[in-house]
C-alpha positions in Angstrom: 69.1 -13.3 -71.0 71.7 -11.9 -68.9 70.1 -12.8 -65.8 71.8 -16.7 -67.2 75.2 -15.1 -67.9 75.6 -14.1 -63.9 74.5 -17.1 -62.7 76.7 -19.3 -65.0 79.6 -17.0 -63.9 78.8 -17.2 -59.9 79.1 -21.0 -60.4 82.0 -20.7 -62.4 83.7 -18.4 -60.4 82.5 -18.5 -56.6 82.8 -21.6 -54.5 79.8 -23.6 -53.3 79.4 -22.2 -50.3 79.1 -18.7 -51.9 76.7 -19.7 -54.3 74.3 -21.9 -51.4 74.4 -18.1 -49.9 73.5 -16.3 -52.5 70.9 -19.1 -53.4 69.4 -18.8 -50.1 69.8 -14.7 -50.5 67.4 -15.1 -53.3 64.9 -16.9 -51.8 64.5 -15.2 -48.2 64.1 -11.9 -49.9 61.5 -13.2 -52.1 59.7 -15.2 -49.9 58.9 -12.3 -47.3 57.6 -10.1 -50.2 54.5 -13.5 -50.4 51.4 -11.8 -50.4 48.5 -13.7 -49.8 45.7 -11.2 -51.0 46.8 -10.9 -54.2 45.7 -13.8 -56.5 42.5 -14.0 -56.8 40.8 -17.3 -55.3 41.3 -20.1 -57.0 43.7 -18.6 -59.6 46.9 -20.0 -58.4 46.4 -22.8 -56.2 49.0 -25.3 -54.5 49.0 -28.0 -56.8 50.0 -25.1 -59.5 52.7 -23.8 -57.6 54.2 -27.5 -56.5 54.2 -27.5 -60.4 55.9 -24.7 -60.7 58.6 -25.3 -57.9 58.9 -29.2 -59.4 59.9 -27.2 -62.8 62.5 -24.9 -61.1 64.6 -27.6 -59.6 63.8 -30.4 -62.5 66.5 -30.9 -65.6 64.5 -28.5 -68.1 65.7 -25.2 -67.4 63.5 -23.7 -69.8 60.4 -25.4 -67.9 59.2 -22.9 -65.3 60.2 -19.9 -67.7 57.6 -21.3 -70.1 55.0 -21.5 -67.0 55.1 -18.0 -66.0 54.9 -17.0 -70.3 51.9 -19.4 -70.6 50.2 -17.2 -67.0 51.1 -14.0 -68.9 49.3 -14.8 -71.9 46.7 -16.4 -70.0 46.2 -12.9 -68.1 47.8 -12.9 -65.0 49.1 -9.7 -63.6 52.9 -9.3 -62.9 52.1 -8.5 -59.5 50.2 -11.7 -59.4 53.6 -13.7 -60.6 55.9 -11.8 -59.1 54.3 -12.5 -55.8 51.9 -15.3 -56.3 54.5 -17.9 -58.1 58.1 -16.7 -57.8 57.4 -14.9 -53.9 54.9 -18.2 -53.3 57.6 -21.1 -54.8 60.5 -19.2 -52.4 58.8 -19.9 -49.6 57.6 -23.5 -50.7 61.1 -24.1 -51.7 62.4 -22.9 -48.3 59.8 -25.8 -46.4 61.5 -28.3 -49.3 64.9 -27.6 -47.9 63.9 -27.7 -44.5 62.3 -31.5 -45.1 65.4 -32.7 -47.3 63.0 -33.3 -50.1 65.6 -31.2 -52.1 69.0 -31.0 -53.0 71.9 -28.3 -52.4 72.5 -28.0 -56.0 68.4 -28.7 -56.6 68.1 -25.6 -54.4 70.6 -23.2 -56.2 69.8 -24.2 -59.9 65.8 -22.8 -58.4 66.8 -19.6 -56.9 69.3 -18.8 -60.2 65.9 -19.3 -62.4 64.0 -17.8 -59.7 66.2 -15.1 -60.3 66.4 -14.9 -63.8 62.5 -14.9 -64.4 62.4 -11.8 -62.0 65.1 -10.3 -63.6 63.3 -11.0 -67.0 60.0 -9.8 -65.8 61.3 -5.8 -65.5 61.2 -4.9 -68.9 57.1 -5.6 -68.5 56.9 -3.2 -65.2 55.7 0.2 -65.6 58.2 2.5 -66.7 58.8 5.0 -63.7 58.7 8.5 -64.8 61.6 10.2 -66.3 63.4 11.6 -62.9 66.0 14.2 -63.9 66.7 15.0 -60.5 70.4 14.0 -59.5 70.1 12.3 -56.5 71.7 9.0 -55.3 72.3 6.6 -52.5 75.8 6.0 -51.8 76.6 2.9 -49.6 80.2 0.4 -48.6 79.3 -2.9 -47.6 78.5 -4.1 -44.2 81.7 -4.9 -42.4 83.7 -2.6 -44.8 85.8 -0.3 -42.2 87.7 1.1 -45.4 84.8 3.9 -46.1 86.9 6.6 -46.8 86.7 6.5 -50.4 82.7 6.0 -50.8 82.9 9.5 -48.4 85.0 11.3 -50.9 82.8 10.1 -53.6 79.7 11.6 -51.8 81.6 14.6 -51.3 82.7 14.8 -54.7 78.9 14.3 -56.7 77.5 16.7 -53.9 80.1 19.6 -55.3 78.8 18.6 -58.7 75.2 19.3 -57.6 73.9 16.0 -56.4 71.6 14.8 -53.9 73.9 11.9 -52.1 72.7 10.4 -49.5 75.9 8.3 -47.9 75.5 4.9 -45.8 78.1 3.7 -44.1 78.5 1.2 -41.1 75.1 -0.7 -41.4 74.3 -4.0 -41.4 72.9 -5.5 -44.6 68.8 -5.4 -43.5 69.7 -1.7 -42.2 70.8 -0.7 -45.9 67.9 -2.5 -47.8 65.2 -0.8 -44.8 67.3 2.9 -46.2 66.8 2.1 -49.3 63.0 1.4 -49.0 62.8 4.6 -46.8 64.0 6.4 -50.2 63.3 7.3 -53.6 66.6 6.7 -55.1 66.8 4.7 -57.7 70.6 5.1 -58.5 72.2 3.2 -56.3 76.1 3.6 -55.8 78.0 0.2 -53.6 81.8 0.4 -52.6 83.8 -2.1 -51.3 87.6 -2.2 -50.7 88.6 -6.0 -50.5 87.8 -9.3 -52.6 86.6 -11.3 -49.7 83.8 -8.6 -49.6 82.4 -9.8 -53.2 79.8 -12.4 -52.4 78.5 -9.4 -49.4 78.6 -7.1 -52.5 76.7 -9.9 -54.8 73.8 -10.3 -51.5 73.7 -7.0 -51.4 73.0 -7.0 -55.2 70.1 -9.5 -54.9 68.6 -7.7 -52.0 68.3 -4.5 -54.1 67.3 -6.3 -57.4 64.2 -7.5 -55.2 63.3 -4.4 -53.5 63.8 -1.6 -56.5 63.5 -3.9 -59.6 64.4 -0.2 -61.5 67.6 0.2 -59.8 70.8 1.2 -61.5 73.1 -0.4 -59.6 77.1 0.8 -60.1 80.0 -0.6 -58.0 83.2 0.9 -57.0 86.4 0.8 -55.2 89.3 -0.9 -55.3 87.5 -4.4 -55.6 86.8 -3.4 -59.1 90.8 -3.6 -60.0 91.2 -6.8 -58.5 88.0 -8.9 -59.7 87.5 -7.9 -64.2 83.9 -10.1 -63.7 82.4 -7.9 -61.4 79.8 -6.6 -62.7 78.5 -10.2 -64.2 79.2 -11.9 -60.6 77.5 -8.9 -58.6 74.6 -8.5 -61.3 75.2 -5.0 -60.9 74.6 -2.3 -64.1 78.1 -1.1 -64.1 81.3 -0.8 -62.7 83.6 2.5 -61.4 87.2 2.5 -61.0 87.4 6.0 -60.4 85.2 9.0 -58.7 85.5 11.0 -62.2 84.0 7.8 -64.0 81.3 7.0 -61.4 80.2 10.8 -62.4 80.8 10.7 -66.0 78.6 7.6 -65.7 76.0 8.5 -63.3 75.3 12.1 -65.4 75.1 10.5 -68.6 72.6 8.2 -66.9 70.7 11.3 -65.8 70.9 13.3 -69.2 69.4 10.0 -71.1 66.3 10.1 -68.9 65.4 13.2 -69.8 65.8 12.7 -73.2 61.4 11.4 -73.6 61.0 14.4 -71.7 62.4 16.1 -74.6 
């Protein structure tokens, strides 16, 4: 699953710190999407989901992957998982840390499963209707006063008859709430240094909770200095140039409308 292959590279490739951010990146997001109406009574109680959060942080890393297979074929609904148990064992998790009852490393080996069910989970979500309409949010990363580039770009697709809608100078809840606000589903991140890579990768996560159907491409010049990006961002690809980002993004277009077809 390549959900696995981004985590092993973040903890081969980012320090501790950086990973413990994106760890607890994972696990904020997910915990405020808990809904508490959505399992039926009884269905998922607290003894199953101290289960489950004992699995995420024990030495079987296939353990809680096999719990949330064995709740699929026992009927639950993906909404039910995705924010019963994995929204549900964030939260838990979070009240773990805050107790010391776990572990730095027990914390980021659960949030990079955590993650890795989620990400697993999308191919089961409904499929969201072909959209052939060639639209896009454009956004540089929070603290990223080199936007110049990400301008052009927006400039550049808009000649080529998209819909861009260009962020620039927000903070990192004030891009996720524009994102929400929209229906974009192609989502275009620049950032001009290396230091701004584990931003980028939060970013990432933030997205990947929000809009689970999200094509996610990075740019700028961070993708000439760092060849792993797109594995230690989780993004869907990677632009070194405008002219790629649209040969890219239009190809991406002209495949959804092939069912159409």
């Amino acid at each position: 699953m390549r959900a696995h292959s981004v985590h092993e590279t973040q903890l081969q490739k980012l320090s501790d710190e950086a990973v413990g951010v994106l760890a607890q990146e994972v696990l904020s997001h997910l915990s405020t999407q808990l809904s508490t109406d959505v399992l039926p009574e009884g269905q998922l109680d607290k003894s199953a989901l101290e289960a489950f959060c004992d699995a995420l942080t024990g030495d079987d890393g296939a353990a809680a992957a096999d719990i949330i297979m064995q709740a699929r074929s026992d009927g639950l609904s993906l909404e039910s998982i995705y924010l019963g148990y994995l929204a549900g064992a964030a939260r838990m998790l979070g009240d773990r840390w805050e107790d010391d009852r776990v572990t730095f490393m027990q914390m980021t080996v659960a949030s990079g499963r955590i993650y890795a069910i989620m990400r697993g989970l999308r191919r089961f979500l409904a499929p969201i209707l072909p959209d052939t309409r060639r639209h896009a949010l454009f956004a540089s990363i929070p603290g990223d006063e080199h936007t110049l580039g990400v301008t052009m770009a927006a400039d550049l697709f808009r000649q080529k008859g998209w819909d861009i809608q260009l962020e620039t100078h927000r903070s990192l809840d004030q891009l996720i709430q524009a994102l929400k606000q929209s229906d974009h589903n192609i989502i275009g991140i620049s950032a001009s240094r290396p230091e701004m890579l584990v931003d980028m990768a939060r970013l990432v996560v933030a997205l990947r909770v929000c809009k689970p159907h999200g094509f996610i491409l990075v740019s700028g010049h961070i993708t000439e200095m760092e060849p792993d990006i797109v594995d230690l961002v989780d993004a869907d690809a990677f632009a070194g140039s405008v002219p790629s980002a649209i040969s890219q993004l239009e190809q991406l277009v002209a495949d959804q409308e092939q069912p159409a077809r």
